[in-house]
C-alpha positions as CSV (number, residue, x, y, z in Angstrom):
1,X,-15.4,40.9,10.1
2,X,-17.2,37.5,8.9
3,X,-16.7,34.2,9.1
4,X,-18.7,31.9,7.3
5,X,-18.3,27.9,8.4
6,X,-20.3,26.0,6.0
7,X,-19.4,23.0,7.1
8,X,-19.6,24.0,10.3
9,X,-16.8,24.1,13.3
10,X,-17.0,23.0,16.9
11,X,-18.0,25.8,19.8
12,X,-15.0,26.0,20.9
13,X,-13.9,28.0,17.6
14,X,-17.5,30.1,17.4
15,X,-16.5,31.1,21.1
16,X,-12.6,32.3,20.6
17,X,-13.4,34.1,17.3
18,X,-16.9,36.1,19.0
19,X,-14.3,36.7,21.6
20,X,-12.0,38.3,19.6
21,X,-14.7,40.7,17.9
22,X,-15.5,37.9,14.7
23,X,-19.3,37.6,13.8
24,X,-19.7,33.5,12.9
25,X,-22.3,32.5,10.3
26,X,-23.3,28.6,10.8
27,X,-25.3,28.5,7.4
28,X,-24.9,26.1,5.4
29,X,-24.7,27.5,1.5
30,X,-25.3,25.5,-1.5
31,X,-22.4,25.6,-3.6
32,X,-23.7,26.8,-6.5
33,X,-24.6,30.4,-4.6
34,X,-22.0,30.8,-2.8
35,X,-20.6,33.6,-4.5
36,X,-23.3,35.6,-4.4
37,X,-23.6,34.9,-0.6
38,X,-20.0,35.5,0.3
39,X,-20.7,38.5,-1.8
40,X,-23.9,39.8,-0.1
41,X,-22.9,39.0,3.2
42,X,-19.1,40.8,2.8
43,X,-17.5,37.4,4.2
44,X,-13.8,37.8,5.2
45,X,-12.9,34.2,6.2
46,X,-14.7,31.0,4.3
47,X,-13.6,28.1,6.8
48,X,-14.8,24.5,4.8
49,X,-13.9,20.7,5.7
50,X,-14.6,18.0,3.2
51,X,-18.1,18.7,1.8
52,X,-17.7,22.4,0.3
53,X,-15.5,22.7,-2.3
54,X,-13.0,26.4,-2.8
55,X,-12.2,26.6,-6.5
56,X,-11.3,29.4,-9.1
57,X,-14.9,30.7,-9.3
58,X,-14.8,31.7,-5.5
59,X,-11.4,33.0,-5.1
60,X,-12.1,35.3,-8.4
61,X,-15.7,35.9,-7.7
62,X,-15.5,36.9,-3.7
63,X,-13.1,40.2,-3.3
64,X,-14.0,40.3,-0.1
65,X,-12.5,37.5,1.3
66,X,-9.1,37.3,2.9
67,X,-8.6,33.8,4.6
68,X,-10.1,30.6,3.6
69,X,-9.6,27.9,6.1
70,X,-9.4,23.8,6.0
71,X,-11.3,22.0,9.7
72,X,-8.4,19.2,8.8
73,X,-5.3,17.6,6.9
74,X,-6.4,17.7,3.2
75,X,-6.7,20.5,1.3
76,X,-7.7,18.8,-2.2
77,X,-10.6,20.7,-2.1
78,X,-9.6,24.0,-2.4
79,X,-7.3,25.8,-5.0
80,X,-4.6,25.9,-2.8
81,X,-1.5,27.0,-4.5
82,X,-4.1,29.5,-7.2
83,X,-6.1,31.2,-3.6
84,X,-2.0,32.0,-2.6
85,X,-1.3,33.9,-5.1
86,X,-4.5,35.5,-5.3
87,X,-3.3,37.3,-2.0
88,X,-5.7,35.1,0.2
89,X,-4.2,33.2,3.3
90,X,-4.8,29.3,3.2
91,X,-5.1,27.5,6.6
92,X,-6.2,24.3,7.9
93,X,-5.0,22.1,10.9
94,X,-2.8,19.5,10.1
95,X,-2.2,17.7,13.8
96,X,-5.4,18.6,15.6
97,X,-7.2,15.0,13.9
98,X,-4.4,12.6,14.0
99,X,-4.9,10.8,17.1
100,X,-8.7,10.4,16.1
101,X,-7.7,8.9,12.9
102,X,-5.7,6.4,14.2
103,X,-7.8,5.4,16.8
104,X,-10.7,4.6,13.9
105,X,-7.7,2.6,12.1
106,X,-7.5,0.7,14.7
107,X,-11.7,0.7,15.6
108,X,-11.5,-1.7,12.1
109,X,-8.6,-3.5,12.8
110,X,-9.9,-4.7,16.0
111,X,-13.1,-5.0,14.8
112,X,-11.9,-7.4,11.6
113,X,-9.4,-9.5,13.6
114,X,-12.0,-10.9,15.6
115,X,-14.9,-10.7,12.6
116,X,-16.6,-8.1,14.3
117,X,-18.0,-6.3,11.1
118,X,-19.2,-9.4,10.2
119,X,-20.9,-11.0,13.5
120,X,-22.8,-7.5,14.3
121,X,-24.2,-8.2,10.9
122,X,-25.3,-11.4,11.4
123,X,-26.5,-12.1,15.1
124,X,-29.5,-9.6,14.5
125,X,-30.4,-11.8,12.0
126,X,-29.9,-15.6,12.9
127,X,-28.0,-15.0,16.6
128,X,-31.2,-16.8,18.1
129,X,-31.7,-20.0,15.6
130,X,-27.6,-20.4,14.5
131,X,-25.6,-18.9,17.4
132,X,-23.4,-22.6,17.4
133,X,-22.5,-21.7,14.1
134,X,-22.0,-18.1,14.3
135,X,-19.8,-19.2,17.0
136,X,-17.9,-21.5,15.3
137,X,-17.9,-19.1,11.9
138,X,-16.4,-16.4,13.9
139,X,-14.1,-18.3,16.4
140,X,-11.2,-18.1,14.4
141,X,-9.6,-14.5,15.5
142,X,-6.0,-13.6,15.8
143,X,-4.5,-11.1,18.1
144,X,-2.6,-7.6,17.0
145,X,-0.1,-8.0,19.2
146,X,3.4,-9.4,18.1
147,X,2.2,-8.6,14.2
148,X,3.9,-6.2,11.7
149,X,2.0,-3.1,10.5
150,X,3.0,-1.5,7.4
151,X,2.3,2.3,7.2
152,X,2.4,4.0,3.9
153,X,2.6,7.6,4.3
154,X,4.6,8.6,7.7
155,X,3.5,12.0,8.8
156,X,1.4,13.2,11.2
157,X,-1.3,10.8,11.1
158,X,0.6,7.9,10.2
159,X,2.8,8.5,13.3
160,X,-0.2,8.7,15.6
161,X,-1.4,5.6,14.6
162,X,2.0,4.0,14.8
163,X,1.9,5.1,18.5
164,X,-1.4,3.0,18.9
165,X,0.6,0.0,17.3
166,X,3.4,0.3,19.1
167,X,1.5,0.3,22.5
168,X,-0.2,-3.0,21.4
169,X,3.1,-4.4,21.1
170,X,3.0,-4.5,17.3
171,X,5.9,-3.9,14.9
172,X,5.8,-0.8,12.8
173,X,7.3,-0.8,9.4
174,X,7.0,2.1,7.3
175,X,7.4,4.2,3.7
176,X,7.3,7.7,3.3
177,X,9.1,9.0,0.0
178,X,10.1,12.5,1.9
179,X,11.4,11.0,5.5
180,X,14.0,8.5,6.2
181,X,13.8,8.2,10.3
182,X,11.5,9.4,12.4
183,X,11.9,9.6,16.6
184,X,8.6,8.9,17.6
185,X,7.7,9.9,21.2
186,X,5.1,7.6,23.0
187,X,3.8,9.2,25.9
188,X,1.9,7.4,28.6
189,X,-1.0,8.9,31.6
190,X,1.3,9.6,34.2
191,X,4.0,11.5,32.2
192,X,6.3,8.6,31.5
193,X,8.0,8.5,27.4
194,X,9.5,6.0,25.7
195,X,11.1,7.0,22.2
196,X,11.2,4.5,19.3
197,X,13.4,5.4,16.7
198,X,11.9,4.0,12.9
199,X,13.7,4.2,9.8
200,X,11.5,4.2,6.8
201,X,11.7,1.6,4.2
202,X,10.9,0.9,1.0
203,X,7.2,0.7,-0.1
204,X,7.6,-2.7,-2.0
205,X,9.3,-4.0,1.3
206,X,6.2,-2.7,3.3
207,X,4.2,-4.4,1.2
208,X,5.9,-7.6,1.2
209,X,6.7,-7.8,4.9
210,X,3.6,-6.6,6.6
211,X,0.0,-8.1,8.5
212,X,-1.8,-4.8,8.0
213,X,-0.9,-2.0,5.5
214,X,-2.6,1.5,6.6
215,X,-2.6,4.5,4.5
216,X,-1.8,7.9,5.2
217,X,-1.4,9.4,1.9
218,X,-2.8,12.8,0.1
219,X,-4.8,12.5,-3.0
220,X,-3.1,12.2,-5.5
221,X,-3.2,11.4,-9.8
222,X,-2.6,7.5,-9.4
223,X,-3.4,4.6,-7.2
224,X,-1.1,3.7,-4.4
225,X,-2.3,0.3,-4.2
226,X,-3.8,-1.3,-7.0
227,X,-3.2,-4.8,-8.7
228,X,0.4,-4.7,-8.9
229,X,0.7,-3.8,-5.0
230,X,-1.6,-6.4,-4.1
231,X,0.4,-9.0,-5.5
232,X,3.4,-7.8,-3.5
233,X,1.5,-8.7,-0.3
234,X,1.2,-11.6,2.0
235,X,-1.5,-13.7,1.3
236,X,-4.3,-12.9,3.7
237,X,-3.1,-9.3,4.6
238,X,-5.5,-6.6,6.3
239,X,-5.7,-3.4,4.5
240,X,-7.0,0.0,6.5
241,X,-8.0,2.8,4.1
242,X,-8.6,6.1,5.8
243,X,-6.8,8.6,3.8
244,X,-8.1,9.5,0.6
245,X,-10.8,8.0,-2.1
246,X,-9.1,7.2,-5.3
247,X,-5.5,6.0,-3.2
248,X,-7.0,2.3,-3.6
249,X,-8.4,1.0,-6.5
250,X,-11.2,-0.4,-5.6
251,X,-12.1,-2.9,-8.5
252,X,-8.4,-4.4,-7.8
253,X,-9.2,-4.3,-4.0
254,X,-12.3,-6.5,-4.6
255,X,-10.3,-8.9,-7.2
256,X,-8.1,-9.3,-4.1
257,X,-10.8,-9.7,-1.6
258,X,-12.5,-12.9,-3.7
259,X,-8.9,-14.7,-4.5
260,X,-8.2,-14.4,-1.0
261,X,-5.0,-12.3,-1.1
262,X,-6.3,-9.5,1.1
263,X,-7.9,-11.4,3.9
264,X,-10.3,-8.3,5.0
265,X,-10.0,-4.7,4.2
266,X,-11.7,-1.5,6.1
267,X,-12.1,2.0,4.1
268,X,-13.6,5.2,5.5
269,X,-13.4,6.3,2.2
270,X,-14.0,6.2,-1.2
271,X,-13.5,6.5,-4.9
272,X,-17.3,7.6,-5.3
273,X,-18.5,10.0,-2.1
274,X,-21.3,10.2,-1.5
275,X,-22.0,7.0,-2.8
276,X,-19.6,4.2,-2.8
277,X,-19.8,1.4,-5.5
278,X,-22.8,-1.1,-4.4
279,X,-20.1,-4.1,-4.5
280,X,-18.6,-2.7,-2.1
281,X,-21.3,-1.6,0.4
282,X,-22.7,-5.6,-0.2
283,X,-19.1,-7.2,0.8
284,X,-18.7,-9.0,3.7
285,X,-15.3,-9.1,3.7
286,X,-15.4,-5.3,3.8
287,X,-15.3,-3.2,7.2
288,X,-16.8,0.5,6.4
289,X,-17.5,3.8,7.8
290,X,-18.6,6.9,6.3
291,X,-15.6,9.4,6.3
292,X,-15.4,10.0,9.9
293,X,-12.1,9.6,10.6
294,X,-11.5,13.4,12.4
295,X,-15.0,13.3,13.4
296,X,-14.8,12.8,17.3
297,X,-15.7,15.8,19.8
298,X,-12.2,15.8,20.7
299,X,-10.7,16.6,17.3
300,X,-13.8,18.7,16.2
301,X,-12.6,21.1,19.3
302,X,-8.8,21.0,18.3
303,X,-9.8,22.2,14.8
304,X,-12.0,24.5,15.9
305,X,-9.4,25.8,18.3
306,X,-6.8,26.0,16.1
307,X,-8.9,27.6,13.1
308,X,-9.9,30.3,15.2
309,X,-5.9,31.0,17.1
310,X,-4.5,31.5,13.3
311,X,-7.5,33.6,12.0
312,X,-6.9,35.9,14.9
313,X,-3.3,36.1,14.6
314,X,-3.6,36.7,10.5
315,X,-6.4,39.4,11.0
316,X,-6.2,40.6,14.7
C-alpha cells in the first residue's frame, strides 16, 4: 500500500512504515490535482499537516484511500467528522508537539521581557553609533519568575507549557471550559516529580488576574480575545498567540498594542497565512514567527513516529 506525505514527515516515520511493507511518496502535490494523483497513484493513506488542505472533493473523489492522517494537534483542515463517515480513518498526533510548543511560548516571552525582538532589530542597524541609548531603551526588563501566567485552553499543550512556567517559578492560572482540575506532573533529569494540582478558573478571572495570557485553543467561529477581553486585562499585559489564526483579533490586538493596554504581544500565527496584515509585520511591539510551533527535529520525529505506529496497527 501507499502513503502519500505531502507535507512531508520526518525519517523516522518513512523508516517504520518501509519496515512494515508501506511504499512512502515525499511529493509534494498541488492541491488542485490531487485527486487525480491520489487516483493515478492508488494512494491508501494521505498524511498532511497545516499546508494541504483534506475537504469533500478528496474524500468523494479518492476511493482508494483508507486513512488520512494529521503530523499534529489541529485538524481544521480536514473534513473531519464528513471523512468518518465516509468509512475513512482520521488520525493525527495530539501530544507528540506539546513540549515544542511551549518551549516557543516561552522563546517570545523571554525574548519580549528583556526587549529582545526589539534590540536584535535594532543593533544591526545603529548598535555601533547609539549603543548608550539602545542600552538605556532596552534596560528596562522584568523577570518571569514570581509572575502569574494565564492559560486559556488547558489540554495538552497548555499543560506543557504550564510545566515550563511552573519550573521558572511562575504562577499558573488557567480556563478550560471542559476541565475543572488538572494534576500536572513535572518531571525533572534525574527521575525526580513533583505534582501541582490546578483548578481551572474562569476566563474573565484569567484575564483580569494574569502578566501573560497564552493561548491553547482550536479554531473556532469567533474570537477569543478581542476588544472586550482586552479591556478585562491588566494594563501592560503580555499576550502569546500560538494556537490558531483567527482566535485573536488582530485589529483589536493592535488598538491594544498603541493605547498601551497590552504591553507586547508574540503570535506564531495568523488571521491571514501566508501573509499576515503589513501592520502587523511593521510593529515593534510585536514578537513573530512563522508557524513553527511543532516544528523542531524532536517533535517532527514524534509525529512521524506516531503517524506511522497507528497506520500500521489500522492497516497491518
Amino acid at each position: 500500500m501507499k502513503v502519500l506525505a505531502n507535507d512531508g514527515i520526518a525519517q523516522s516515520g518513512v523508516s517504520a512504515l518501509k519496515a512494515a511493507g508501506f511504499e512512502v511518496e515525499l511529493t509534494t502535490v498541488a492541491q488542485e490535482q490531487l485527486v487525480d494523483y491520489i487516483n493515478e497513484n492508488e494512494i491508501s493513506v494521505l498524511l498532511v499537516r497545516s499546508a494541504t488542505k483534506v475537504r469533500t472533493d478528496i474524500i468523494d473523489g479518492c476511493p482508494s484511500l483508507k486513512i488520512i492522517g494529521r503530523g499534529g494537534v489541529g485538524m481544521d483542515n480536514i473534513d473531519v467528522e464528513y471523512a468518518r463517515e465516509k468509512g475513512l480513518s482520521v488520525i493525527n498526533t495530539p501530544a507528540a508537539s506539546s513540549h515544542s510548543v511551549g518551549e516557543l511560548v516561552f522563546a517570545h516571552l523571554f525574548g519580549m521581557v528583556r526587549f529582545l525582538h526589539q534590540s536584535n532589530r535594532e543593533m544591526p542597524l545603529e548598535g555601533d553609533s547609539k549603543f548608550k541609548a539602545l542600552k538605556k531603551s532596552f534596560a528596562k526588563g522584568i523577570e518571569l519568575r514570581g509572575k502569574t501566567i494565564g492559560i486559556i485552553g488547558f489540554g495538552r499543550i497548555g499543560q506543557a507549557t504550564a510545566k515550563i512556567a511552573l519550573g521558572l517559578g511562575m504562577k499558573v492560572i488557567a480556563f478550560d471550559p471542559f476541565m475543572d482540575e488538572v494534576n500536572l506532573e513535572l518531571e525533572f533529569f534525574d527521575h525526580q516529580s513533583l505534582f501541582f494540582h490546578i483548578n481551572t478558573i474562569s476566563k474573565e478571572d484569567v484575564l483580569k488576574e494574569a502578566d501573560f495570557i497564552s493561548l491553547h485553543v482550536p479554531a473556532q467561529e469567533n474570537y477569543v480575545i478581542s476588544e472586550k477581553e482586552f479591556n478585562m486585562m491588566k494594563d501592560g499585559v503580555c499576550i502569546v498567540n500560538a494556537a490558531r489564526g483567527g482566535v485573536v483579533d488582530e485589529v483589536a490586538l493592535v488598538a491594544a498594542l498603541e493605547s498601551g493596554k497590552v504591553a507586547n504581544a508574540a503570535l506564531d500565527v495568523f488571521e491571514n497565512e501566508p501573509t499576515p496584515e503589513i501592520q502587523l509585520l511593521m510593529n515593534p511591539n510585536l514578537s513573530l514567527t512563522p508557524h513553527i510551533g511543532a516544528a523542531t527535529g524532536e517533535a517532527q520525529d514524534r509525529i512521524g513516529t506516531e503517524l506511522a505506529e497507528q497506520i500500521i496497527e489500522i492497516l497491518g
